[in-house]
C-alpha positions in Angstrom: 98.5 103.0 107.0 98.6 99.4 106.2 101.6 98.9 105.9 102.5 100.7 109.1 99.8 98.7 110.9 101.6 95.5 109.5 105.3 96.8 111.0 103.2 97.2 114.1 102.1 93.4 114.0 98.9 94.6 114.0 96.6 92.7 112.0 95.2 94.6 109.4 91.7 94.1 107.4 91.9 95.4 103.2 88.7 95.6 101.6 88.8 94.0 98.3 85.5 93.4 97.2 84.3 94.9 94.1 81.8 98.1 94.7 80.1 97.4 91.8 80.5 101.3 91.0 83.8 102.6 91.0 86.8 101.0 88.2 89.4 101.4 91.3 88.2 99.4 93.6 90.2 97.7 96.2 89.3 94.6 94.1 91.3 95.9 91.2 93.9 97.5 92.7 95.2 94.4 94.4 94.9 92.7 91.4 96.4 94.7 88.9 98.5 97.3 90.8 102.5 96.4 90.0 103.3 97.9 93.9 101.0 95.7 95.3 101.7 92.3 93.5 102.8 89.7 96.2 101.3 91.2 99.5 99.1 87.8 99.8 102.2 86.6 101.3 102.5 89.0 104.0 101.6 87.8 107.3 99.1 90.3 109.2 96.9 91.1 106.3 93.1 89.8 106.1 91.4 90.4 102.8 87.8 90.8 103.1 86.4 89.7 99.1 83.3 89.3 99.9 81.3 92.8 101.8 78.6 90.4 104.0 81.6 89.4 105.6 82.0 92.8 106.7 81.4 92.8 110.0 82.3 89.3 111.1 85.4 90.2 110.1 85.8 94.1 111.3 84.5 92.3 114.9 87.4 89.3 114.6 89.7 91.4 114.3 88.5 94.5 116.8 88.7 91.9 119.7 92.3 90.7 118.7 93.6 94.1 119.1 91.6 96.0 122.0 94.5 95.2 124.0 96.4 97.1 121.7 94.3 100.7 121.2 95.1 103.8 122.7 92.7 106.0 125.0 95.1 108.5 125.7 95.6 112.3 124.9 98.7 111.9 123.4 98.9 112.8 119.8 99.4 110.0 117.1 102.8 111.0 116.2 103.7 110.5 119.7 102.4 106.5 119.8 104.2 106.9 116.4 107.6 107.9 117.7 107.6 105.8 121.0 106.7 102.5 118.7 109.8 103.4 116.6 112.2 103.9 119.5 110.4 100.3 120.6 111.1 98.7 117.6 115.3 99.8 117.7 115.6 98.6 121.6 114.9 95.6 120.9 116.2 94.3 117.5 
């Protein structure tokens, strides 16, 4: 989802903090997961490390892309499909 959010140029926010209760956190994943060395450099992505931040964050980002969400009935794949036939039209 992430990374679909990111082809989107949607900003995205990943949760990285460390629980404090599970071994797979976010924290660790980013860190030590192969598939996800080198994403830092990725334009789009926010990583929240530290959970106060939470919601200062969740909100910065909420207001950047109201513009952008969908109150619609059609279904996902829909938006999914007319972004993709966006995308090809213009590159």
């Amino acid at each position: 989802m992430a990374l679909e959010a990111l082809l989107m140029e949607r900003k995205v926010l990943l949760l990285v903090y460390d629980d404090g209760k599970n071994h797979t956190t976010l924290k660790n994943v980013f860190k030590y997961y192969e598939h996800f060395r080198g994403i830092e450099k990725l334009n789009g992505f926010v990583f929240l490390k530290d959970k106060s931040r939470l919601k200062k964050q969740f909100c910065d980002i909420y207001i950047n892309m109201s513009y952008f969400l969908f109150n619609d009935n059609r279904e996902y794949k829909q938006h999914l499909f007319d972004a993709i036939d966006y995308i090809i039209k213009s590159k």
